[in-house]
C-alpha positions as CSV (number, residue, x, y, z in Angstrom):
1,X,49.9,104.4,153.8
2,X,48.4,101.9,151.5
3,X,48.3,102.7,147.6
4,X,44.9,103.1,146.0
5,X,44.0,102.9,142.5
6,X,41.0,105.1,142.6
7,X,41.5,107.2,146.2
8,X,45.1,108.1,146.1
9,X,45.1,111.6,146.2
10,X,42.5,111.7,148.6
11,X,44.9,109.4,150.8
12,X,47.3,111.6,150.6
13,X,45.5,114.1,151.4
14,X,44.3,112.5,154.8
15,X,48.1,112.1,155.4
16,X,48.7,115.4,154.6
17,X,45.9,117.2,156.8
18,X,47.2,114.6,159.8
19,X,50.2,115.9,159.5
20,X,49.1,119.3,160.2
21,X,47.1,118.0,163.3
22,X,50.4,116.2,164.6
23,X,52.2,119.5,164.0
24,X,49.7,121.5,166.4
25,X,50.8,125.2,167.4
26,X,53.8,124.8,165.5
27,X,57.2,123.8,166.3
28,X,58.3,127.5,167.3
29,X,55.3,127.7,169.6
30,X,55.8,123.5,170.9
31,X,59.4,124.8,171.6
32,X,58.5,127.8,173.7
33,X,55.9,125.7,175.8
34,X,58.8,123.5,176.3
35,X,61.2,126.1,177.3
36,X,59.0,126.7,180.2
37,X,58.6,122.9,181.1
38,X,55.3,122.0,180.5
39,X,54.1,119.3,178.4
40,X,52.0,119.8,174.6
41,X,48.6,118.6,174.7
42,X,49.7,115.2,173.1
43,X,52.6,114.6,175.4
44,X,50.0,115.1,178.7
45,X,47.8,112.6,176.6
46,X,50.9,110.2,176.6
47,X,51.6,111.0,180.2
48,X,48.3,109.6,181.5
49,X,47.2,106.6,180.1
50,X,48.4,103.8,179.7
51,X,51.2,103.3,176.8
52,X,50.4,102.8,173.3
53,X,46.4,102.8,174.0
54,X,45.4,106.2,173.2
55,X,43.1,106.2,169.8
56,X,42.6,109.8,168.3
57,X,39.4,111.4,167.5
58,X,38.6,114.3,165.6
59,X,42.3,114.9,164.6
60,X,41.1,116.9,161.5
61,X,38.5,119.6,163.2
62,X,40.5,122.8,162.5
63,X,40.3,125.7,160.2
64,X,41.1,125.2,156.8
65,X,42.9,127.8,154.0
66,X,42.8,127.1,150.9
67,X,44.4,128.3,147.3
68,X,42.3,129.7,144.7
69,X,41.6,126.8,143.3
70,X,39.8,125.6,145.8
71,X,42.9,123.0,146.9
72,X,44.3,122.8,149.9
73,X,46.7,124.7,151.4
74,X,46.9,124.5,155.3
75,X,44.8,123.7,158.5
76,X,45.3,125.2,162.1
77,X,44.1,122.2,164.3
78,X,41.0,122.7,166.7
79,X,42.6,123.4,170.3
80,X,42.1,120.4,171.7
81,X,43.3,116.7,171.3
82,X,40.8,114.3,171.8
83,X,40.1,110.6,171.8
84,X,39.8,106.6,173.7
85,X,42.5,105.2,176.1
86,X,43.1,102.7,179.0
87,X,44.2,103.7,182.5
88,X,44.7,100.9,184.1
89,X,43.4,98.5,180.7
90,X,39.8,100.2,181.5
91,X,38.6,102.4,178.6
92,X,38.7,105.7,179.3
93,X,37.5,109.2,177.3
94,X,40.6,112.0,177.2
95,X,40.6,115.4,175.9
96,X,43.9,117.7,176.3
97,X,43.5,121.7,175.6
98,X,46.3,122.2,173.1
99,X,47.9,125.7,174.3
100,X,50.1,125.9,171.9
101,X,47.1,127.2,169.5
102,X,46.3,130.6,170.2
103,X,46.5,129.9,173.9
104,X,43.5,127.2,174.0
105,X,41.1,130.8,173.0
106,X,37.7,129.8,172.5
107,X,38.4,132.0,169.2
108,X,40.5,129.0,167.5
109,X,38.5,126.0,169.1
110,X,36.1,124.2,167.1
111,X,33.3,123.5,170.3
112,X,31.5,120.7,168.9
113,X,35.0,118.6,169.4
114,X,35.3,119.2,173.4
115,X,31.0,118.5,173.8
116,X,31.8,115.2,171.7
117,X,33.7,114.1,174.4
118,X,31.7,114.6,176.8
119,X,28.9,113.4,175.1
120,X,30.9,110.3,173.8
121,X,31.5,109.5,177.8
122,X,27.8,110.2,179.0
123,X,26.3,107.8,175.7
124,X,28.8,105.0,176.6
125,X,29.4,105.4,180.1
126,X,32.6,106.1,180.3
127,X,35.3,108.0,182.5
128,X,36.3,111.2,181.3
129,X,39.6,112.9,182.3
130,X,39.5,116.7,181.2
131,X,43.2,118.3,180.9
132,X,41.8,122.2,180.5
133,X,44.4,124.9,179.7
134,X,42.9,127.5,177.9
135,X,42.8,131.3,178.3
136,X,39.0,131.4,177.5
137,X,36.8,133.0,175.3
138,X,37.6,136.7,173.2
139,X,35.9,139.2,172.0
140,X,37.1,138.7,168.4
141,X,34.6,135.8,168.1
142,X,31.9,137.6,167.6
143,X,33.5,139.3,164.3
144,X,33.9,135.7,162.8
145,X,30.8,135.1,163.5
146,X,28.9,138.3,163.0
147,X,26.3,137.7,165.7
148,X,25.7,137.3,169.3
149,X,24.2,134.9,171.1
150,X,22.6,134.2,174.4
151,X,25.1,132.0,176.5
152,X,24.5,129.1,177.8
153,X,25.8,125.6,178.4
154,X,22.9,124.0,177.9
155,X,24.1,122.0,175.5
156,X,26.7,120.6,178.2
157,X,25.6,117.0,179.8
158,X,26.4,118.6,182.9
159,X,25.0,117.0,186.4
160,X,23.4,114.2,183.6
161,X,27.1,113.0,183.2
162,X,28.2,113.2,186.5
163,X,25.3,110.9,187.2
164,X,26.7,108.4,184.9
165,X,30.5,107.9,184.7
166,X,33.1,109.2,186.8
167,X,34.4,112.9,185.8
168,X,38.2,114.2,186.5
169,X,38.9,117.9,185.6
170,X,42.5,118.9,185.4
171,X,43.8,122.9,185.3
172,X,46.8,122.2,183.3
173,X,47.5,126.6,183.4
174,X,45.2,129.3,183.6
175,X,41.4,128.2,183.2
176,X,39.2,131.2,182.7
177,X,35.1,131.0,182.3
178,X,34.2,127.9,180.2
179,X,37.8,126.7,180.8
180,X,36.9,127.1,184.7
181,X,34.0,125.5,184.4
182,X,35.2,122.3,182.5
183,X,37.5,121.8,185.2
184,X,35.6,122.2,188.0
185,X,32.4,120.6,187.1
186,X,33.7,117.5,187.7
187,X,33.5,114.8,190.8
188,X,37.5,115.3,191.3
189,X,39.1,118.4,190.3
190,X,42.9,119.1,190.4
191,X,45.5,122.3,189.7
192,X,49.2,122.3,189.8
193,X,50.5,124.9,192.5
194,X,52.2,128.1,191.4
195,X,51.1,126.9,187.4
196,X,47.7,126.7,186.9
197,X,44.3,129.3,187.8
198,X,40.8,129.2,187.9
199,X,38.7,131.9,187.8
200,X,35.3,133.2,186.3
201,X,37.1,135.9,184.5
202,X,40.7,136.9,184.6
203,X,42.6,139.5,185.5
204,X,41.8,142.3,182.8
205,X,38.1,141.4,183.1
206,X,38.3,142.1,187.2
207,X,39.7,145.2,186.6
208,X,37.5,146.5,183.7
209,X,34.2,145.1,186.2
210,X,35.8,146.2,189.4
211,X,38.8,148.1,189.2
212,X,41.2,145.7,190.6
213,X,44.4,145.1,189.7
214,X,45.1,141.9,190.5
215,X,47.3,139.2,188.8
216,X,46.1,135.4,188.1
217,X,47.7,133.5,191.1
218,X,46.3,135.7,193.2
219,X,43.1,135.6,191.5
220,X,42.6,132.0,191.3
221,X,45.4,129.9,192.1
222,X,46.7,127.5,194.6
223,X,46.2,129.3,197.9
224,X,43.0,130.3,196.9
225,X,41.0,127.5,196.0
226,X,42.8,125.2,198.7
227,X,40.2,127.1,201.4
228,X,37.6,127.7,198.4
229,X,36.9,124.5,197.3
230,X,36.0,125.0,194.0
231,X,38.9,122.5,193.3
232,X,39.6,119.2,195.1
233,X,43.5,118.3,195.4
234,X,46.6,120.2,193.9
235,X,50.1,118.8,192.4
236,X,53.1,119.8,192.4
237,X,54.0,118.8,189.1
238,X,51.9,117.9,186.0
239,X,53.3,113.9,186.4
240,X,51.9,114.3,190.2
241,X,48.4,115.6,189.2
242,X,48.0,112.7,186.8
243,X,49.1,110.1,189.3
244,X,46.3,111.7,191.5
245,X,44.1,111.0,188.4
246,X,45.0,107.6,187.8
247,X,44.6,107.1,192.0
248,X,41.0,108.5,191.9
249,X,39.5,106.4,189.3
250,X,41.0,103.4,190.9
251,X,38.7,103.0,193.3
252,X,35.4,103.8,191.0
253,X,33.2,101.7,188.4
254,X,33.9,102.5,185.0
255,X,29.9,103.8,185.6
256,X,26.8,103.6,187.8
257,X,25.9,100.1,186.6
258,X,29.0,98.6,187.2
259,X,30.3,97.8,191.2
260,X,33.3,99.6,192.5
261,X,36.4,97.4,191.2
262,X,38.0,95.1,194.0
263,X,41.4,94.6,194.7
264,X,43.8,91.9,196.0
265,X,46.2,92.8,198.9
266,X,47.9,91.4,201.8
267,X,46.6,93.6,204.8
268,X,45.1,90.9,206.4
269,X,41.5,91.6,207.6
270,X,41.9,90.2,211.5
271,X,45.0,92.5,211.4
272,X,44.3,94.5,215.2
273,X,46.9,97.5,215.9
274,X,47.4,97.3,220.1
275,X,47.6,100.7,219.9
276,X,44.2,101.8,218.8
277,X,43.2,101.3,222.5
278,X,45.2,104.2,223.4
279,X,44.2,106.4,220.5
280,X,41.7,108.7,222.2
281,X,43.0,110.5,225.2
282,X,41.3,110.4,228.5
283,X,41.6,114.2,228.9
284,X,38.7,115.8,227.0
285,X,40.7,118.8,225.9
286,X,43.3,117.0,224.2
287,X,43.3,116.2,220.4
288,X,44.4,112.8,218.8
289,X,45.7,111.9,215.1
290,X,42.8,111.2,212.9
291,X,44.7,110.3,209.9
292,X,46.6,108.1,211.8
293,X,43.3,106.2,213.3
294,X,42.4,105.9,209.6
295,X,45.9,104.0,208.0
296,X,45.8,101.7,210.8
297,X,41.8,100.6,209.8
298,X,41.8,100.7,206.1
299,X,44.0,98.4,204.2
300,X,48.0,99.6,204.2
301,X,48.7,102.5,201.3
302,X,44.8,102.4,200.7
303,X,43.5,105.4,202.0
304,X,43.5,108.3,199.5
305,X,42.5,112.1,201.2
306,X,40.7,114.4,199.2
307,X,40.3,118.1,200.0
308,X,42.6,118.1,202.5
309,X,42.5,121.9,203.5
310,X,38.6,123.0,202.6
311,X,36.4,122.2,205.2
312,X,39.4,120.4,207.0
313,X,37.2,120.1,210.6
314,X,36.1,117.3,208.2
315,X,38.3,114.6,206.5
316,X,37.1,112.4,203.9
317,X,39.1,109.8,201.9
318,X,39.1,106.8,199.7
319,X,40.1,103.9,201.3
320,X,39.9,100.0,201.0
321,X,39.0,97.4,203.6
322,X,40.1,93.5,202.4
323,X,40.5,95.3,198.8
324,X,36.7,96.4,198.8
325,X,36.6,100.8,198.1
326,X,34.6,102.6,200.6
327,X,34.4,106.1,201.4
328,X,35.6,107.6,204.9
329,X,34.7,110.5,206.5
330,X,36.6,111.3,210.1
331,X,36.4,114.6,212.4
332,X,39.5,116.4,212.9
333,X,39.8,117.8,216.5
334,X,42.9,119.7,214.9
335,X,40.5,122.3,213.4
336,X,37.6,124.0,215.0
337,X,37.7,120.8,217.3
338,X,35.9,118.9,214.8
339,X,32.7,121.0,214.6
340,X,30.7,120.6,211.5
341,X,31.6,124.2,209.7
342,X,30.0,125.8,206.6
343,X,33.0,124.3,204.6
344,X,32.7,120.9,206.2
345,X,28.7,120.7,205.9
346,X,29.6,121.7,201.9
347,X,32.6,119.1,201.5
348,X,30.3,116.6,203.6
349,X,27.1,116.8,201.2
350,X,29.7,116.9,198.1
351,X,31.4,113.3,199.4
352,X,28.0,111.9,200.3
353,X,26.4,112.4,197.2
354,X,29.8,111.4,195.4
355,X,29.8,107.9,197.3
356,X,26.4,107.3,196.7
357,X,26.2,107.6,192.8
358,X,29.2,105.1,192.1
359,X,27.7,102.7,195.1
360,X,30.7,102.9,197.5
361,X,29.7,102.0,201.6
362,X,30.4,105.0,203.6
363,X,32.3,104.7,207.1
364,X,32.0,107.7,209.6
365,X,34.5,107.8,212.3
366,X,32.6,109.8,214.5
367,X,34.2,112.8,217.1
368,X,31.7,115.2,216.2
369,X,31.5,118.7,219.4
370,X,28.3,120.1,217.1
371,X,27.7,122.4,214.1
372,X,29.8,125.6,214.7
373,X,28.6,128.7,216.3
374,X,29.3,132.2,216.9
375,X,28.1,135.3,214.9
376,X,30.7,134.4,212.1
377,X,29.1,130.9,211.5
378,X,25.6,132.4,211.8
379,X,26.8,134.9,208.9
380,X,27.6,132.2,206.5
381,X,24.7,130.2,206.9
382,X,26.2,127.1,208.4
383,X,23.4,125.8,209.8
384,X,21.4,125.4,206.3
385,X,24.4,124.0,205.2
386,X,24.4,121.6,208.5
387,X,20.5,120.8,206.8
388,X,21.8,120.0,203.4
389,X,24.4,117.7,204.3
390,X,21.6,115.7,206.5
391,X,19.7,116.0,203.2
392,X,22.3,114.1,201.4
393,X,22.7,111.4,203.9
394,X,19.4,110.6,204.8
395,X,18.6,110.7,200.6
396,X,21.8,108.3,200.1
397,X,21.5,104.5,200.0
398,X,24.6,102.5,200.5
399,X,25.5,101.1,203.4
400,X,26.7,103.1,206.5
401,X,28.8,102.1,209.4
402,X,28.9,104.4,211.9
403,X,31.5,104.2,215.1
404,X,31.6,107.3,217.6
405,X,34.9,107.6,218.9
406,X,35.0,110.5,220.8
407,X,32.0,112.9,220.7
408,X,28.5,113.0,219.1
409,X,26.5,116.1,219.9
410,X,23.9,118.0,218.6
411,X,22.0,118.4,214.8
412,X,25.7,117.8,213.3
413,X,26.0,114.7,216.1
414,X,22.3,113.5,214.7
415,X,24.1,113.1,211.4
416,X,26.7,110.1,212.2
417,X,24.7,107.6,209.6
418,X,21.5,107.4,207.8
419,X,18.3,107.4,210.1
420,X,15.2,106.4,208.1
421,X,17.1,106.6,204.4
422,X,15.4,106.8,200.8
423,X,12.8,104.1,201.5
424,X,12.0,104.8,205.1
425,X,14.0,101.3,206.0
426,X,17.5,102.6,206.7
427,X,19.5,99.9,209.2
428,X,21.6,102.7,212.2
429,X,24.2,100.4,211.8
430,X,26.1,102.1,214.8
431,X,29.0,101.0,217.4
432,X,30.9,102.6,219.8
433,X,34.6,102.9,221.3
434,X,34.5,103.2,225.1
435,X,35.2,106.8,224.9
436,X,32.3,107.8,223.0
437,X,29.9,110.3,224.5
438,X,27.1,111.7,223.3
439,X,24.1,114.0,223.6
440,X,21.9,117.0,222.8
441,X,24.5,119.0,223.9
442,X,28.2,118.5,225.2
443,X,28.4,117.4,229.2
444,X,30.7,120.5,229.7
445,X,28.7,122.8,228.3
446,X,25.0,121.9,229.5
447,X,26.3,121.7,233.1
448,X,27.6,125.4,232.8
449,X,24.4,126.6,232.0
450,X,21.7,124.3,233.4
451,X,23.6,124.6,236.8
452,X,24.8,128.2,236.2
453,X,23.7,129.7,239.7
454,X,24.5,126.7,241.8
455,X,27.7,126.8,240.4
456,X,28.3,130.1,240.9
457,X,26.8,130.3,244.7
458,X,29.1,127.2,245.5
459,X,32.1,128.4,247.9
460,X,34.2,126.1,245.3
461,X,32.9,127.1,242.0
462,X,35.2,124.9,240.6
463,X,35.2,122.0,242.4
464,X,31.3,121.8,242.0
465,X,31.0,122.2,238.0
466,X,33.6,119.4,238.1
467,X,31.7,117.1,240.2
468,X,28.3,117.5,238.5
469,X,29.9,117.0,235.4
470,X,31.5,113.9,236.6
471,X,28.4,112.8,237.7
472,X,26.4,113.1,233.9
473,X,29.4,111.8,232.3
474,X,28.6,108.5,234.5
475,X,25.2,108.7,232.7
476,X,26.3,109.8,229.6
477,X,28.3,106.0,229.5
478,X,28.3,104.5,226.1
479,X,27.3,101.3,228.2
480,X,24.5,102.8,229.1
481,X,23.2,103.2,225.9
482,X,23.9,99.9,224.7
483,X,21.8,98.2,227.2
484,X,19.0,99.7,225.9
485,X,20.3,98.8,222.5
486,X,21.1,102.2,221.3
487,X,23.9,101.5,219.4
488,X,24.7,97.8,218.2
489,X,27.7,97.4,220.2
490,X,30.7,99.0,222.3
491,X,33.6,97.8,221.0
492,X,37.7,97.5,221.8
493,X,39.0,100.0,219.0
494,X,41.8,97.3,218.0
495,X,39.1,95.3,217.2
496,X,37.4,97.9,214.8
497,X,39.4,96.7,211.5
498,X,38.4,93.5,211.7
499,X,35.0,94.2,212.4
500,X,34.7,96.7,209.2
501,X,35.9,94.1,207.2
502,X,33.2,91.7,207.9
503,X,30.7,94.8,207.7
504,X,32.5,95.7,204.1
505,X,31.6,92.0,202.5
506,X,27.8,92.1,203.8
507,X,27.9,96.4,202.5
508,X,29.5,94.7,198.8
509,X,27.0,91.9,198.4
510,X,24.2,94.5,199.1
511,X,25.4,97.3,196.5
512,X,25.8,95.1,194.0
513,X,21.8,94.0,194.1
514,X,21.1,98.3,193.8
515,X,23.2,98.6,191.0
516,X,22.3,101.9,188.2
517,X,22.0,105.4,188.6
518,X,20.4,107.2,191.6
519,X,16.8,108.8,191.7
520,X,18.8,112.6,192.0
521,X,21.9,112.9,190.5
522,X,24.9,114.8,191.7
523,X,24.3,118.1,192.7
């Protein structure tokens, strides 16, 4: 510290109360945290951005105690840490929940530090990367502050922030009401298996409302929110989830004025994999690999997977074609044969929308049976889930490319690109493999019941369901369709990397004249 003729005691007192900030929880409390292996707030801080660029904010929110002279005598530090940093040299908002302090309570927290950040992000359009890992709110709040209030979180910038800048939400431990939502309300959401826990209200709060005794992880951990999605990705370690951080900003604008940030590589963009011809079986009832189909089309390493097991009929990743980011959504014939579920309409609309605001082209790799049925998927509501999703795409405006591998059926098969889009002027930008098929409804199926007492009347049942269906599946010819234009083309599939890297040039060029945010926000 510099000396100062006239402010040296108040100097030193600055050292002093940043001393007390550095020394957080304690070191009793710092050395139990460690016992268990996790990280302090600072050291997650350290962890994820980029050395030696984190500037501190609001190091001195706390509570103060003072002697009877009105001098100081100690502070307990606010529960969070909180400040400016580079991931990957672009500036970046951080705030780490300091468990270490009361256990991250509401009780010791100082609020207007942790809506700062968030404000600090959404007024100069920055990332934000929340590390949550508090244990909530308590009662005893409302004897420091002798009153009640209506709750709210009003106050929060909410969907206006996720409109604006990229928003990561971390569940460092157990994240209980506000602590749940700060993690989850963001546009990638992460949790460490068997460590952290979301829920509205934790264990003693579902058995005081419902008489369940229940413990956290099976209240809101891991194997619960990988099916719930409430939370995108998980980790096994806290060095894992903030690689998956650092991964999924990578491929986003600092905000929604900026383009998507392109990268050099040396995947060439003529590269064709032989292979690909081969990809889809001849045999109807047999699956084939999608995430396979999608490392050999996006650029090598590129393509990053994001709710893997919600909604998993539907996969959707970030990938990169010739170093531009795109967003890719594929079926998966491994569950429910593809069809477009409740979960999968809910994970599609989320991805849509999320591509959309930060202007990256969308590719669907199309194998699409239908939107589920059955009495179960009636129950749930999947069709106005199915609607929602065609909401999204149809109110989106980047750049499709659509290319039906397999199957395209039905309302869900309707939804392979935009139709009319925002402005009425939406290009089907739409191609083909040779073993795409589509319809209102699957060959197999429609011949079953449109031909249902010939069939059955036949002296070979079998033999003549099989030959009326061999004769619509003649119709049904992708070729068909393209003479009549269709679809744009039917093309070899080793020749569909090549051709999505020419599309992805023409999709960049475009986006970055429709730069800004979007009429709607996220939703």
């Amino acid at each position: 510290m510099n000396a100062s003729k006239e402010w040296g005691q108040e100097l030193a007192e600055l050292e002093v109360r940043r001393g007390f900030a550095a020394q957080m929880g304690g070191s009793d409390a710092i050395a139990k945290w460690q016992a268990v292996g996790r990280l302090n707030a600072r050291e997650r801080v350290d962890a994820l951005v980029d050395a030696g660029s984190f500037r501190e904010m609001g190091a001195l929110a706390g509570k103060g105690r003072y002697h009877a002279d009105g001098t100081l005598d100690a502070v307990t530090p606010s529960t969070q840490v909180m400040g400016l940093a580079e991931i990957d040299r672009r500036s970046v908002v951080v705030i780490s929940d300091d468990f270490t302090i009361r256990g991250g309570s509401s009780e010791a927290a100082v609020a207007e530090k942790w809506v700062y950040a968030d404000r600090y992000a959404y007024e100069y359009r920055k990332p934000i990367v929340r590390m949550v890992d508090t244990a909530g709110g308590s009662v005893k709040l409302l004897k420091q502050t002798g009153h009640t209030k209506i709750p709210g979180y009003a106050f929060l910038p909410g969907a206006q922030l996720l409109g604006r800048s990229p928003v990561v939400g971390i569940a460092m431990g157990a994240c209980a009401g506000l602590g749940a939502i700060r993690s989850a309300q963001a546009h990638f959401s992460i949790m460490l298996k068997g460590k952290s826990q979301v829920f509205a209200g934790g264990p003693p709060v579902v058995k005081q409302a419902l008489g369940h005794d229940i413990d956290k992880e099976s209240l809101g951990g891991y194997e619960v929110h990988r099916v719930s999605g409430v939370v995108h990705n998980a980790a096994d370690t806290e060095a894992e989830a903030f690689a998956l951080a650092r991964r999924f900003l990578s491929y986003l604008p600092a905000n929604v004025w900026e383009a998507p940030p392109r990268t050099p590589g040396d995947d060439p963009a003529e590269r064709a994999d032989a292979w690909l011809n081969d990809a889809i079986p001849r045999d109807r009832r047999k699956i084939f690999a999608p995430r396979k189909i999608v490392a050999a089309l996006f650029d090598r390493e590129s393509a990053f997977e994001m709710q893997p097991h919600f909604g998993a009929s539907l996969l959707t990743f970030f990938a990169r074609l010739n170093g531009i980011a795109v967003g890719v959504m594929i079926n998966n014939p491994v569950v429910m044969g593809g069809a477009l579920t409740r979960a999968a309409s809910l994970k599609m609309e989320r991805f849509v929308d999320l591509c959309d605001t930060f202007h990256l082209p969308i590719v669907n790799l199309v194998d699409q049976p239908g939107t589920m049925t059955g009495l179960e998927a009636e129950r749930d509501g999947t069709m106005y889930a199915t609607l929602r999703a065609g909401a999204a795409i149809e109110q989106s405006s980047v750049p499709w490319c659509a290319i039906v591998l397999r199957r395209c059926f039905g309302l869900a098969g309707a939804m392979l690109s935009p139709k009319f889009g925002p402005s009425g002027t939406a290009l089907p930008h739409r191609f083909a493999w040779p073993s795409a098929r589509w319809g209102s409804i699957p060959i197999e199926g429609g011949v079953a019941a449109a031909y249902r007492r010939e069939i059955e009347a036949s002296p070979d049942p079998i033999a003549t369901r099989s030959g009326l269906e061999d004769e619509y599946h003649q119709l049904s010819s992708p070729f068909r369709t393209a003479e009549r234009f269709g679809i744009v083309d039917v093309i070899e599939p080793a020749s569909t990397r090549p051709l999505l890297c020419r599309w992805a040039e023409d999709a960049r060029a475009l986006t970055l004249h429709a730069l800004g945010p979007r009429p709607r926000t996220m939703r």
